[in-house]
C-alpha positions as a Markdown table, in Angstrom:
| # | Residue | x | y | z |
|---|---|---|---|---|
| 1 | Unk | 8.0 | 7.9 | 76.4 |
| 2 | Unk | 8.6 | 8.9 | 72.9 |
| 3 | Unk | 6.9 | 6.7 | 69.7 |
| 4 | Unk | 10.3 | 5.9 | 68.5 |
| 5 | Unk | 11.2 | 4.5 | 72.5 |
| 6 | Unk | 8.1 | 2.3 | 72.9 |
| 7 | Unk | 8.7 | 1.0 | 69.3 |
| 8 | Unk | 12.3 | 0.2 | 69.9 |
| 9 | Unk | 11.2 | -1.3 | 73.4 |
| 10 | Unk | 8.3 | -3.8 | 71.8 |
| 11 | Unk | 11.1 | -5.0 | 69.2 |
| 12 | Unk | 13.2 | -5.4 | 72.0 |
| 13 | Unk | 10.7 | -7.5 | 73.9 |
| 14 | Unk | 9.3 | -9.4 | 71.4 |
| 15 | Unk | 12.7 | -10.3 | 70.3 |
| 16 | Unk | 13.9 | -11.2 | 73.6 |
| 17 | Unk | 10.6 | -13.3 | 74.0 |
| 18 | Unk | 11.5 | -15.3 | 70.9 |
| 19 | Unk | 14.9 | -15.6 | 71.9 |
| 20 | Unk | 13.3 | -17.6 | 75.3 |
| 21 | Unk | 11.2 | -19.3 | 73.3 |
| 22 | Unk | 14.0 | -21.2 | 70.9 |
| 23 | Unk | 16.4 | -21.7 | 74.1 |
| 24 | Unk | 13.5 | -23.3 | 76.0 |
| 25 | Unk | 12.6 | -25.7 | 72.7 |
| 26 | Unk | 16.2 | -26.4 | 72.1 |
| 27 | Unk | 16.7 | -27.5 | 76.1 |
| 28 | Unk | 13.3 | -29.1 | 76.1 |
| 29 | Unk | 14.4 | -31.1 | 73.0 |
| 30 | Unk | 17.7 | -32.0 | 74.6 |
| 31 | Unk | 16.0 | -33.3 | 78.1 |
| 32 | Unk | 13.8 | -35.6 | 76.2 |
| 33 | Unk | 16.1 | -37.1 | 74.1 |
| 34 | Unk | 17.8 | -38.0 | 77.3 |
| 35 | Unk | 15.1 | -39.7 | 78.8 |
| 36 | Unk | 14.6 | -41.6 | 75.6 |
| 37 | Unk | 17.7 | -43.1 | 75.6 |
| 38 | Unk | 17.5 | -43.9 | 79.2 |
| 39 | Unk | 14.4 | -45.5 | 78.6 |
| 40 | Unk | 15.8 | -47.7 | 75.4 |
| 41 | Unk | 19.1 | -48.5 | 77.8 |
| 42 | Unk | 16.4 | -50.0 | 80.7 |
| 43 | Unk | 14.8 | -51.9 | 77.8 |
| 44 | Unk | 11.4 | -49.6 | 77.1 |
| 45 | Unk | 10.6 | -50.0 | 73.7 |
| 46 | Unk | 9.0 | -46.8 | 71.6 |
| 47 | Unk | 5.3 | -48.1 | 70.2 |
| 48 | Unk | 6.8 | -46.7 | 66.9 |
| 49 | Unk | 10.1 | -48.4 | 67.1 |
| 50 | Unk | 10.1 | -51.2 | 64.1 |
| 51 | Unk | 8.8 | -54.9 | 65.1 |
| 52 | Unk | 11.9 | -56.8 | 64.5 |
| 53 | Unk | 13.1 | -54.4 | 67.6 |
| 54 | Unk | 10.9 | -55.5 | 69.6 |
| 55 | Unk | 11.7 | -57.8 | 72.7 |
């Protein structure tokens, strides 16, 4: 493999790595977001949530 192949292949990589890396953040985000709404809906409370919130 030539120097300017194995260069172009490690940017490649890396950049496909990173591009993984925000999609799985960005999902990740999504899913808990859900569960925290699911959680307020059943009446779970966040400890950070103000105290005139609280029930």
């Amino acid at each position: 493999m030539s120097h300017t192949a194995y260069v172009v292949a490690s940017y490649g990589i890396a950049a496909l790595t990173v591009v993984a890396l925000i999609l799985w953040v960005w999902a990740d985000g999504r899913a808990r977001r859900r569960e925290l709404q699911a959680l307020d809906k059943a009446g779970i409370r966040r400890r950070s949530a103000p105290a005139g919130d609280a029930q």
